[in-house]
N, C-alpha and C positions, 0 to 999 in steps of 0.2 A: 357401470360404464355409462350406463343413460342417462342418470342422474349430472355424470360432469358435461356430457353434451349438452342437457336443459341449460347447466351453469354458463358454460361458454355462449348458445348459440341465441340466449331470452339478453343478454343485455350487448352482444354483435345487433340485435334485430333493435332494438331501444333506441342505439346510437345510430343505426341509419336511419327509422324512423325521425326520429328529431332533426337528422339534417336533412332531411326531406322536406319535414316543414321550414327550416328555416332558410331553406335555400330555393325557391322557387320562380327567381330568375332566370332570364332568358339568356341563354349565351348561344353565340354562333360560331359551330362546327365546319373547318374545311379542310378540305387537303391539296395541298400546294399546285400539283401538278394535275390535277381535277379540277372543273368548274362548278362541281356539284356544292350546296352549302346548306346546315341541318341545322334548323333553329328547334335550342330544344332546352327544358329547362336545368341550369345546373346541375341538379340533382344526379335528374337523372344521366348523365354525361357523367359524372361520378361513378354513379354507380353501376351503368355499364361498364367504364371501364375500370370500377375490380373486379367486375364477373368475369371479364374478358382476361385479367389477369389471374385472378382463382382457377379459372380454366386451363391455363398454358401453365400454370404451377403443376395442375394436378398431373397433366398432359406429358409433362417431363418428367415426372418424379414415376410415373408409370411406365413411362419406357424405359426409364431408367434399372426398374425394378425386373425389367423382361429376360435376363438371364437367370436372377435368382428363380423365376417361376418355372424357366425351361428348366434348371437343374431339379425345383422339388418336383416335378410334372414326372419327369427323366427316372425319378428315382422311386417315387410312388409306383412306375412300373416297373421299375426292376423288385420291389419289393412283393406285389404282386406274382410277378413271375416264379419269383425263390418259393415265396409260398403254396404253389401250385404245384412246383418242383418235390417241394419238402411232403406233401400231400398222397404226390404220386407214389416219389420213394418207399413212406411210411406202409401203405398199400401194397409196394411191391416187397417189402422187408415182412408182412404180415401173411401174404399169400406163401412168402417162400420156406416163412417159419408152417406153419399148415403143411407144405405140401414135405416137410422132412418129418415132421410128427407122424405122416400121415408111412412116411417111407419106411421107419425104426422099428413103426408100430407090430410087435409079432400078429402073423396072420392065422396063426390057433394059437389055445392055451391061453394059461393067466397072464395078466399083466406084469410086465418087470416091479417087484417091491410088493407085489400081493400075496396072500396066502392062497388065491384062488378058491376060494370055500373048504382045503384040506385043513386037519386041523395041524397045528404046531407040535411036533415032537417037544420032549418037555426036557432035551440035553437044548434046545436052541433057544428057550427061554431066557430071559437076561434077568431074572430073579434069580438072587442066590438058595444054593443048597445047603440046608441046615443036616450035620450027622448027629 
């Protein structure tokens, strides 16, 4: 992307360059209902006013653009918010799995599925019996 900015903005600068040099008469600036008057050289009376127009381009195409940015603004926090949300839940869904482990859990004896250190009768073996 830098690369197309050099492209565009090295030969915009060339071309006002050169009409800079070739323009370096004097013209006189007024405004009608003003006594004021600005002798000043072509050029630059040009090229004020594209700035002055680059300026009021950018000026409206940005407020133009002032809803779109209230809606992603608007919605980067509600996305925030979800995620905060979703953060807490996960937390409260991890404490409540804990505290039912912690409930089921027998308070003597073996564990539910263990042999508790007895050994195995050998009718509950799941090897077959050979006669």
């Amino acid at each position: 992307m830098r690369h197309i900015s050099w492209i565009v903005t090295l030969p915009v600068a060339l071309v006002a360059i050169l009409f800079a040099i070739s323009n370096r008469g004097i013209v006189t600036l007024s405004l009608w209902p003003l006594p004021f008057t600005l002798d000043t050289p072509v050029y630059l009376a040009a090229l004020v006013a594209l700035l002055l127009g680059f300026l009021a381009g950018g000026f409206i195409v940005w407020n133009s653009q002032r809803r779109h940015r209230r809606r992603a603004r608007r919605e980067s926090n509600r996305v925030l918010y979800l995620e905060r949300e979703l953060k807490e839940a996960q937390a409260r869904a991890a404490a409540a799995e804990k505290r039912l482990a912690e409930s089921t859990r027998p308070l003597s004896g073996p564990l539910p599925g263990s042999s508790g250190g007895l050994p195995v009768p050998a009718a509950e073996t799941s090897a077959p019996t050979v006669h």
